[in-house]
Residue, then its C-alpha position, 0 to 999 in steps of 0.5 A: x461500502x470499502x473503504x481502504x487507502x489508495x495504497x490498496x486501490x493501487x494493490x488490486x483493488x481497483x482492478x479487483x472492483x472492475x472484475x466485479x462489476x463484470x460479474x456482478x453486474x447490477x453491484x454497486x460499490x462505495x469506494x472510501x478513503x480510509x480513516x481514523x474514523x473507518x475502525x469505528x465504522x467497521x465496528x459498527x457494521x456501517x462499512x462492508x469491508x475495510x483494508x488496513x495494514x499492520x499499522x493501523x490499530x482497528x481495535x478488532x481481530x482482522x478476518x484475513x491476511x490479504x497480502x503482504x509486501x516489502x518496501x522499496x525506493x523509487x527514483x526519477x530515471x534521469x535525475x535521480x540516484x544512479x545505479x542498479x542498487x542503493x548503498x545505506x549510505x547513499x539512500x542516508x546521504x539522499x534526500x526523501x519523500x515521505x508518506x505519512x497517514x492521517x492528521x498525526x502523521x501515521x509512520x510505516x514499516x520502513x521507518x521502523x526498520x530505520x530506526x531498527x538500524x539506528x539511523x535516520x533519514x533527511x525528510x525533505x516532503x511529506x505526503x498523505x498520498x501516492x498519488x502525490x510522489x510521482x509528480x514531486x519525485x520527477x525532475x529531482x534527485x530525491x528518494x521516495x520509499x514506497x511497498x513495492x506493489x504500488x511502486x510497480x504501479x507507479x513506475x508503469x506510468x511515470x519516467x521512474x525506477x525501481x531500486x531495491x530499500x538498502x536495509x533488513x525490513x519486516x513483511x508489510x502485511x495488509x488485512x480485511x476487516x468485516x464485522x460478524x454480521x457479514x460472516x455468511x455474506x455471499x457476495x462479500x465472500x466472492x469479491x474477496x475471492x476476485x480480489x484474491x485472483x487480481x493479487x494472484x495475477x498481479x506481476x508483483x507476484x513474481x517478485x517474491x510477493x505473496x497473497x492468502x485467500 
């Protein structure tokens, strides 16, 4: 079993799943959503594998630093804010969608780099998943700031662009977790080692994006 959130599955998961299944053909894969409930499955060694950002305390040492990535803003092409680029006061003055995890509304990275700057910004929508901004974001003039893998993921399919998030911002960093009991799994080690050549092949990846086997 992986469980991971879709923001991963949009990162190269799913692509580095379907890679697997061409070479491993007889592997099956459990593919869970990530939950509060996930850090004590992986604890236990009743999940194979987890993927969780830097934000999501999973109360073990993670095994490796998947990738990191940077947040970005994302827009309606033609109602939304014009422009190559986004002033600070322009993504302030803009009304946003707003991704929070989880019952307690888990924040990320960007709303820390907001409050680095001593500002806030007006949340207009919040959502549980990416998979939800697109279809809120189109026709309106609103902001949603996303990391930029699945930005890209999103812009490739929806009538939306891409503008660069207006403040300083810390890398977001994604990790796999396994417990010690799959430390000599073959074949874990050579899913990690396919999802590893999605993200090196990933056109993310020219933009300044980075990924460690």
């Amino acid at each position: 079993m992986v469980v991971a959130s879709d923001y991963v599955a949009m990162s190269g998961l799913a692509r580095a799943i379907r890679l697997s299944k061409a070479r491993f053909p007889t592997l099956r894969i459990d593919l869970l959503p990530l939950t509060m409930a996930s850090t004590k499955l992986v604890a236990l060694g009743e999940v194979d594998l987890l993927f969780a950002g830097q934000v999501l305390d999973v109360e073990l040492p993670p095994n490796r630093m998947v990738f990191e990535d940077r947040f970005t803003c994302v827009v309606c092409k033609e109602c939304g804010p014009g422009g190559e680029e986004m002033t600070a006061d322009q993504y302030l003055s803009g009304q946003h969608i707003v991704l929070r995890y989880f019952e307690h509304q888990m924040t990320f990275e960007d709303e820390e780099a907001l409050r680095r700057q001593g500002v806030i910004r007006e949340r207009q929508i919040s959502v549980w998943s990416h998979s939800l901004i697109p279809p809120l974001l189109c026709g309106t003039d609103m902001i949603a700031t996303v990391a930029e893998r699945a930005a890209s993921d999103i812009a490739g399919r929806w009538p939306l662009r891409i503008v660069p998030f207006p403040f300083d911002q810390e890398p977001v960093r994604v990790f796999a977790y396994w417990h010690n009991s799959r430390n000599e799994d073959h074949i874990l080690s050579e899913f990690l080692g396919m999802f590893h050549e999605v993200l090196n092949g990933d056109t993310a990846s020219g933009n300044g994006l980075r990924s460690d086997a």
